[in-house]
PADO-691901 format. One record per residue (C-alpha): x, y, z. Coordinates in steps of 0.5 Angstrom, whole numbers, padded with zeros to 4 digits, always signed. Each point is the difference from the previous one (the first is absolute). Layout:
residues N
XYZ ...
//
This chain:
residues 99
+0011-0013+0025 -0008-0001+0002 +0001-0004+0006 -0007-0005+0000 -0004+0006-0004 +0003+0005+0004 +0004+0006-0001 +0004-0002+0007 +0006-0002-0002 +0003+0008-0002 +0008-0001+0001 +0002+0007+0000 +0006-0001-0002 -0002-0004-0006 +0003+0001-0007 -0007+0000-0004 -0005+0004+0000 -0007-0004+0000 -0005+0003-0003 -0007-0002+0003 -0005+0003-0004 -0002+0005-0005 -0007+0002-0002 -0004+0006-0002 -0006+0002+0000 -0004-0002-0006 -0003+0008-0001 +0008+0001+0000 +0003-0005-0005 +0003+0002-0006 +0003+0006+0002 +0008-0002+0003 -0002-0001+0007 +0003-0007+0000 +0007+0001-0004 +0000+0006+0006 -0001-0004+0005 +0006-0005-0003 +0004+0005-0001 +0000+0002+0006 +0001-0007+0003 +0006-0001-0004 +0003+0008+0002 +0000-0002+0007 +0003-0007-0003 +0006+0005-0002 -0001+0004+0006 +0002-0005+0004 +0006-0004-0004 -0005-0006+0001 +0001-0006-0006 -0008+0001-0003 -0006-0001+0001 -0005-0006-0001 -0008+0000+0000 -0005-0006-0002 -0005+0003-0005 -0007-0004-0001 -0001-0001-0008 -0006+0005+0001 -0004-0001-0006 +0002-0008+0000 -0007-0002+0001 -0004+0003-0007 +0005-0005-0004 +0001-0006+0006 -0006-0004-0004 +0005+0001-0006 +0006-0001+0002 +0004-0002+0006 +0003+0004+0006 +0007-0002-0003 -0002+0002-0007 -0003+0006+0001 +0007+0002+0005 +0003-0002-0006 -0003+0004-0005 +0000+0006+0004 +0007-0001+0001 +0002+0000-0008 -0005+0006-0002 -0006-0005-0003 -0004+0003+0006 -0001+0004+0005 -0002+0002+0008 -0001+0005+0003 +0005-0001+0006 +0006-0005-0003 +0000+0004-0007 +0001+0007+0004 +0005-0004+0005 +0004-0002-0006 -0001+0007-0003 +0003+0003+0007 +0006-0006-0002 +0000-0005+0005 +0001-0007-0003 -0005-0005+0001 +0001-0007+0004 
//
């Protein structure tokens, strides 16, 4: 999907939707925005009959706890409902299913 770093492998024909990035503006959190943003990505996933979309998300809130735990526990705990994060929890929340 990103070819060396690089968003230059686009297949216009592709089955998938790749979701680069989300982001909001902190003064704008909290209001929907970013659920907006999913659901609109995935009405063009059903728009055009593709299979899905895909997206990375960085565990955003990762680096208060990484003296505490590892990156794998966090995920992990993030995963289950034990912790939260503020981009995989709200992924989660949308429905993608982490990998």
């Amino acid at each position: 999907m990103i070819q060396g770093g690089w968003l230059t492998s686009h297949e216009p024909n592709g089955e998938w939707l790749y979701g680069a990035d989300v982001g909001v503006h902190p003064a704008y959190r909290g209001r929907g925005l970013a659920t907006a943003l999913y659901a609109a990505r995935q009405e063009l996933v059903w728009r055009l009959g593709l299979r899905g979309q895909v997206t990375a998300g960085m565990m955003r809130d990762y680096g208060a706890v990484s003296d505490r735990m590892s990156a794998r526990e966090y995920y992990d705990a993030v995963v289950a409902g034990r912790n939260r994060d503020s981009t995989l929890s709200m992924q989660i929340g949308v429905g993608f299913e982490p990998r």
